[in-house]
Structures are given as C-alpha cells and as structure tokens.
N, C-alpha and C positions, 0 to 999 in steps of 0.2 A: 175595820182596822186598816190603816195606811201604813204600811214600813216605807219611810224616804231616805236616799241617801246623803247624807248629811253636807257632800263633797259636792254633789253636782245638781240634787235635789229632784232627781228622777223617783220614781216610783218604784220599788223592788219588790213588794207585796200588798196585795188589796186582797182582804175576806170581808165580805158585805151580810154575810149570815152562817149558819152552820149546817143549813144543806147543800152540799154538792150538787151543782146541774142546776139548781133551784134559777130559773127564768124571771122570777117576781122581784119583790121589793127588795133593791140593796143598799143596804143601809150606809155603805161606804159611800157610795155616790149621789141616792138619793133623799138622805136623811138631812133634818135640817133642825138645825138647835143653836138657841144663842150662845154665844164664844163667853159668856162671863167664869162660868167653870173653866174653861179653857188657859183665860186669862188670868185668872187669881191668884196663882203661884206664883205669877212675875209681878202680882203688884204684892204682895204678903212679903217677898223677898226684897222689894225696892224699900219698902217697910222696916224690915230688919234690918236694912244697912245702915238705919240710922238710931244703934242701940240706946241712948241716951232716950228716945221715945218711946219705942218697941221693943218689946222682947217675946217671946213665945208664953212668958208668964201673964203679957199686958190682959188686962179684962175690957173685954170688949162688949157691946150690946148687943144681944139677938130676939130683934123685936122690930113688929109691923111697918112697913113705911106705906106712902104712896107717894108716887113722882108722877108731875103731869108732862106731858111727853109733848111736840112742837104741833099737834094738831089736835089739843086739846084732848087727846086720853091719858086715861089714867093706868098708869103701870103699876103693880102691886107682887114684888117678890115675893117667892113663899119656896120654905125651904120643904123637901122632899118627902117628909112627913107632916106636913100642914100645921106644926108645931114652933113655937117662937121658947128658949129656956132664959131671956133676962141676958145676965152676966155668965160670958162663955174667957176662958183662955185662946188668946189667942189660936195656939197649938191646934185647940179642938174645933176652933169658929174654920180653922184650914184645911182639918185632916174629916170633919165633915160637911163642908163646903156650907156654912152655914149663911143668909143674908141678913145679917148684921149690919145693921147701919141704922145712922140716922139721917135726916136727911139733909144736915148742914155740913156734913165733912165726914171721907173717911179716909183714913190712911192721909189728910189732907190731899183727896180729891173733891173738891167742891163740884153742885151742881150750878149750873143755869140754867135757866128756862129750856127743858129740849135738849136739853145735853145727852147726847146720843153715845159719847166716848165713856160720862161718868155712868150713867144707866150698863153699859159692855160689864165696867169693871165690876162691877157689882152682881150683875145678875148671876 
C-alpha cells in the first residue's frame, strides 16, 4: 500500500507486506499487475454520467472473450474465480471486477487491432 499526498503527490506511507524488518519481496515497490482493476472505476463512472444509457441496474455480459494483441498474441481475461455468470448488473459486474465484455464495444470503448488503451480498461 502507497498513501500519497493528494496536494503535492509525495509519498507519506509505503507497507510493502506485513512483516516488519522483512528484507525480501515488497510488494509496494516490486509487485506488478495490470492497471485495468485499477482503472475501471473511472471508466464505470465515465459510464454513468451518461444515465440515458447506463445505470447500475444496466445488464451487462460476463462471458469469454479473446483479443489479439500487436504481436500476434492472444489475450484472454478471466475473472478471479475462472468463472464467466451470463448477464450481471452493472452494480455487481463493478463491485466484483468482473471481465465482461464483448469484443466490439464496451462502455463504447471500441477495440483495434492492438489496442493497448482498450485491453487497460478492460482487464
């Protein structure tokens, strides 16, 4: 965990694990994970601002995709229990970070070949 100051964006707290003294892996600094959990709140929120399409009730899809990536691999999200449920409420596709999507539009973020921004928001 990083606490930042919001004002000047300095660092006020780093705990990288829960032993003390602990020399080895820190997870604050050395840990690495794609930003799409990260990110998904501000695109779910960009989402709802525009309630005429969205709303926390919307039924959204949580089901398999693949996306081919700019050097020819194939990316394949999968959500944290290896399980896809169909049609999820918005609400719960957010409040369990679920990868929901298809692969022509979500929240109208379309992909392109290698789209490395649409693959973030998503993952």
């Amino acid at each position: 965990m990083v606490a930042v100051d919001r004002q000047t964006g300095e660092i006020r707290a780093m705990v990288g694990g829960k032993r003390a003294g602990y020399d080895g892996f820190n997870r604050a600094l050395n840990a690495s994970r794609p930003i799409g959990s990260l990110v998904k709140p501000a695109v779910y929120l960009t989402a709802l601002s525009s309630p005429s399409q969205y709303t926390l009730a919307t039924t959204l899809q949580d089901k398999p995709i693949k996306m081919k990536g700019s050097k020819g691999s194939v990316w394949q999200p999968q959500n944290f229990d290896k399980k896809f449920r169909g049609e999820v409420p918005l609400y719960k596709a957010l409040a369990n970070s679920l990868k929901h999507t298809d692969s022509s539009s979500w929240f109208g973020i379309r992909d392109s070949e290698g789209d490395e921004h649409a693959r973030c928001a998503r993952g």
